[in-house]
N, C-alpha and C positions, 0 to 999 in steps of 0.2 A: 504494500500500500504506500501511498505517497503520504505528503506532509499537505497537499490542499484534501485526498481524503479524509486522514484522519482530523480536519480541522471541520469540514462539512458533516462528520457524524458527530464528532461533540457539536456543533452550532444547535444541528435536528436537533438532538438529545437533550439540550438545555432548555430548546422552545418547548419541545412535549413534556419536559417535567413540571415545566413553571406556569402549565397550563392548569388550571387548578381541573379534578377530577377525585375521581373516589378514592386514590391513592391519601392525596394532598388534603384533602378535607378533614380522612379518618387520622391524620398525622397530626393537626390542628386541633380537633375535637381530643388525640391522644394526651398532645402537652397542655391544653386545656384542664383539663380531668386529672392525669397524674402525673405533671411535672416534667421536666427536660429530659432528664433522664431517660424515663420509661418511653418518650417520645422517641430520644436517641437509637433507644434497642429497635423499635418499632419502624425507624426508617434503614436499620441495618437490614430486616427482614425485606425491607420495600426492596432494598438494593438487591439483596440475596437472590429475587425474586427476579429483579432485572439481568441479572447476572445469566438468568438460570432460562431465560428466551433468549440472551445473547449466543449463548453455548449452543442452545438447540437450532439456532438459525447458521451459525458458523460450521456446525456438525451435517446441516442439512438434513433437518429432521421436521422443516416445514410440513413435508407428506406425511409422517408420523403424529405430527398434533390431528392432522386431517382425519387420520383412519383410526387414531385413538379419541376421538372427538370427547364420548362419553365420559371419557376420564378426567379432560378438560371441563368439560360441564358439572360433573362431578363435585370438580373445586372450586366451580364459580357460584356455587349453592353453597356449597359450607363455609365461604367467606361473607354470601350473603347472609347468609342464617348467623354467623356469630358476631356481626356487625349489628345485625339486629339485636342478639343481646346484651351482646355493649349498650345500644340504645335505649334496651329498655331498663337495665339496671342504673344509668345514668338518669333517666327518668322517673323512676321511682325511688331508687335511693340517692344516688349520685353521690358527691362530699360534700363534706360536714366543717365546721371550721375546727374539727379536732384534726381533719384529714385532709385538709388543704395542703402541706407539707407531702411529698410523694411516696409512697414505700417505697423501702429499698432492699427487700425482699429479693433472694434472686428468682424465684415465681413469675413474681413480677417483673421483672425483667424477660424472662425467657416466655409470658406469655404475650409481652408488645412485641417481643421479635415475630412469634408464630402469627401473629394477628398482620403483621407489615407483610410476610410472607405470602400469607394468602390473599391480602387484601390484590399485592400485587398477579400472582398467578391468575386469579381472578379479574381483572380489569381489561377490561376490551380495549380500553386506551394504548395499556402496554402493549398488549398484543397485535392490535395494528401496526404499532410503531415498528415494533421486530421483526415480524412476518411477512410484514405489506410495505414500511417505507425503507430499514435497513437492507435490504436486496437491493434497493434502486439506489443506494447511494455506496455499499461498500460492495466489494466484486469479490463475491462469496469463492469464484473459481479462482482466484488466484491468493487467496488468502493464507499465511505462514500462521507458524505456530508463536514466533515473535511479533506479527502484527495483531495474531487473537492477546496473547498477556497484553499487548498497551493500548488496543479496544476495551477489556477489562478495567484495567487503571484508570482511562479518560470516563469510563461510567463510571465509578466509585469519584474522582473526582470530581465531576460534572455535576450529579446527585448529591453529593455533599456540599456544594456550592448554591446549587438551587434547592435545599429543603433544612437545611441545617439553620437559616436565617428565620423561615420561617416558624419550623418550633420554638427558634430561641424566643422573638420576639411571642409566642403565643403562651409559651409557658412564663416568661417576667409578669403578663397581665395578671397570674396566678398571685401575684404578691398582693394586689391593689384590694381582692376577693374575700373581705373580712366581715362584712355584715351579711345575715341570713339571705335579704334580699339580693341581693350580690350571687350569694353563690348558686341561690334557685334561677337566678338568669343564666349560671353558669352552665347548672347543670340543664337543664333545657336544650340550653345552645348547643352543650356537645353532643345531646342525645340526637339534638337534630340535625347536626352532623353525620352523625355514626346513621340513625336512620336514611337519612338522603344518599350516603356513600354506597350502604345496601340497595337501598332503591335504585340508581345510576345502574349499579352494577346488574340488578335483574331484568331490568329496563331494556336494558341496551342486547342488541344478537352478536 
């Protein structure tokens, strides 16, 4: 690959992530709700995710999502489904100003990772982007195993660039969230987050 390629798939790459979607929303409504942190884990899963269509498009295994279709649809229902329960436990219990401060549990950690994980497998966004527009812009037939590691590196940085700002700034708002009224608008908002990003997601074919 050249240096104008690999400049035009991180350009794509930066526009489709910083396009807000159910990815970005559920990352929002995350550091919302439980802090940087558990946000952080949760857009390592997003990445993990993106990682893991880049691999499959680089391998050439566009016909294998195709003829395993069920398996994909599969995972775009259990991330709707558990998006949905993020939304509704946010909704009905949500936190508390005992629980404003974030656990730091490793639990909690490893389950915003699995929740970024599926969010992304799940998202039609991603998947167009890898399936549909990375062929037209990297030349999958001529691609080495030292131009796949620095397509790797340029999406973990790229993604860290455009999502890392935004949990920062969503999780400091976390500080200002000290009266009851406050944090019922809190939780709401994430629930209706975490619902809308379910919704997008079943919504969408």
């Amino acid at each position: 690959m050249t240096l104008t390629g690999f400049l035009a798939y991180s350009a794509a790459l930066g526009i489709a992530a910083a396009i807000p979607g159910p990815g970005l929303t559920a990352l929002i409504a995350r550091a919302l709700g439980s802090g940087f942190r558990s946000a952080l884990a949760m857009s390592f899963g997003l990445m993990l995710g993106d990682l893991t269509y880049l691999t499959a498009v680089v391998l050439g295994l566009a016909l294998v999502a195709q003829t395993f279709g069920m398996a994909f649809l599969a995972i775009k229902w259990l991330g709707v489904a558990y998006l949905a329960f993020l939304g509704w436990r946010f909704w009905t219990s949500g936190i508390t100003p005992e629980t404003v401060q974030a656990k730091k549990g490793r639990g909690g950690l490893v389950s915003s990772f699995i929740a970024g994980l599926a969010v992304t497998l799940g998202n039609p966004k991603t998947m167009i982007f890898y399936l549909a527009i990375t062929p037209t812009i990297v030349d999958l037939k001529t691609i080495t195993l030292a131009d796949y590691g620095i397509l790797v590196a340029l999406t973990l940085i790229v993604l860290l660039v455009v999502l890392v700002p935004y949990l920062a700034l969503a999780a400091k708002a976390r500080g200002f969230l000290k009266s009851p009224r406050a944090l019922r608008a809190l939780n709401r908002t994430a629930a209706g987050f975490m619902v809308g990003a379910a919704a997008a997601i079943a919504a969408r074919q």
